[in-house]
N, C-alpha and C positions, 0 to 999 in steps of 0.2 A: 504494500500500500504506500500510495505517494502522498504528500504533502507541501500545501502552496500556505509558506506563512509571511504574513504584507506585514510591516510597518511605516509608520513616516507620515502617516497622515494627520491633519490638524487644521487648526483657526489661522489664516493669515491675511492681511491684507492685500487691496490689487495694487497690482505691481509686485508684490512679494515673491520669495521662491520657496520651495518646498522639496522634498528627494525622498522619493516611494524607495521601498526597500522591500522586496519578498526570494523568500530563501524557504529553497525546495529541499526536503529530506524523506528518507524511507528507502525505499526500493529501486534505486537509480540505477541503470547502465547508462544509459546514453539522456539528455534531454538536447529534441529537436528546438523548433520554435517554443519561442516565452515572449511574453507579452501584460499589457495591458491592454484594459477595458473599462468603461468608465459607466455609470448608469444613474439618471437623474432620476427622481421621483416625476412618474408618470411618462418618463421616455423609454424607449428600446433601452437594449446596451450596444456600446458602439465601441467599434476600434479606438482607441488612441497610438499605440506604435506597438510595433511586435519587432523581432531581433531572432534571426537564425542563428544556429550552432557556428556557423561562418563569423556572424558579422554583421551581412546585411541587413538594414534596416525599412521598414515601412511607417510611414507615420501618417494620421487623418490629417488631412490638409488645415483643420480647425488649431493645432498645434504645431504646426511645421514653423521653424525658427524661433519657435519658444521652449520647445520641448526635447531631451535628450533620453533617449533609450539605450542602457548598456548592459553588459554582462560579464559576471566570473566566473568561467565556466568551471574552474577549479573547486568553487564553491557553489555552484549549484544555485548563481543567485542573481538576478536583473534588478537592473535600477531604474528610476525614471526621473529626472532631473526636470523640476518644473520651475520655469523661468517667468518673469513679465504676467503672472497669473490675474485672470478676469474674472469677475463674478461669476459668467456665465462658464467656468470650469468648474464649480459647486458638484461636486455628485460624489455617488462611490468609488471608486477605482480599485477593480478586481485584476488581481495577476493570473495569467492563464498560461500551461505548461503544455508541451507533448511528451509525453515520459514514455522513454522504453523502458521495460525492466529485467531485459534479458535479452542476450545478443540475437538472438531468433523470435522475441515477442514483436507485438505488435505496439505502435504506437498507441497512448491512453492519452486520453484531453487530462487536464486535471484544471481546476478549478481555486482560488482563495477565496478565505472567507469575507472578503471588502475591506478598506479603509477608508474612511469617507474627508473628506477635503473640501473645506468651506472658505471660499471667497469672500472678502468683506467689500463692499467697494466705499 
């Protein structure tokens, strides 16, 4: 069994920064894609960036040059660097994994349990 645990969320004002923090443990061979996802009361949930085992990064056009996405693969842990933040960034923000847990398993989503992150303007 896998496990997505977030920290780093809070009260800050806009303009402020903030730095998500979720670190994966349990059952790990390999983790593919890790990411965030963000989810306001009464909206879908949505992309904010995702970060392959590479490198590569994706990020929702609504945080592109504000927002950094990284990872230790060493430690099984992605960051999310939030910069120049708006009100309208207020939501939960969920860390989302692909875990293998075995050289021949299959990839597994895995899911955190939210951090939530409040804009003041």
């Amino acid at each position: 069994q896998v496990q997505l645990v977030e920290s780093g969320g809070g009260l800050v004002q806009a303009g402020g920064s903030l730095r998500l923090s979720c670190a994966a443990s349990g059952s790990i061979f390999m983790i593919n894609d890790m990411g965030w996802y963000r989810q306001a009361p009464g909206k879908q949930r949505e992309l904010v960036a995702v970060c392959t085992s590479g490198g590569s990064t994706v990020y929702a056009d609504s945080v592109k040059g504000r927002f950094t996405i990284s990872r230790d693969n060493a430690k099984n842990t992605v960051y999310l660097q939030m910069n120049s933040l708006k009100p309208e960034d207020t939501s939960d923000y969920y860390c989302n994994a692909f875990v293998k847990s075995s050289r021949w398993g299959r990839d597994r989503e895995v899911w955190g349990q939210g951090t939530r992150v409040t804009v003041s303007s």
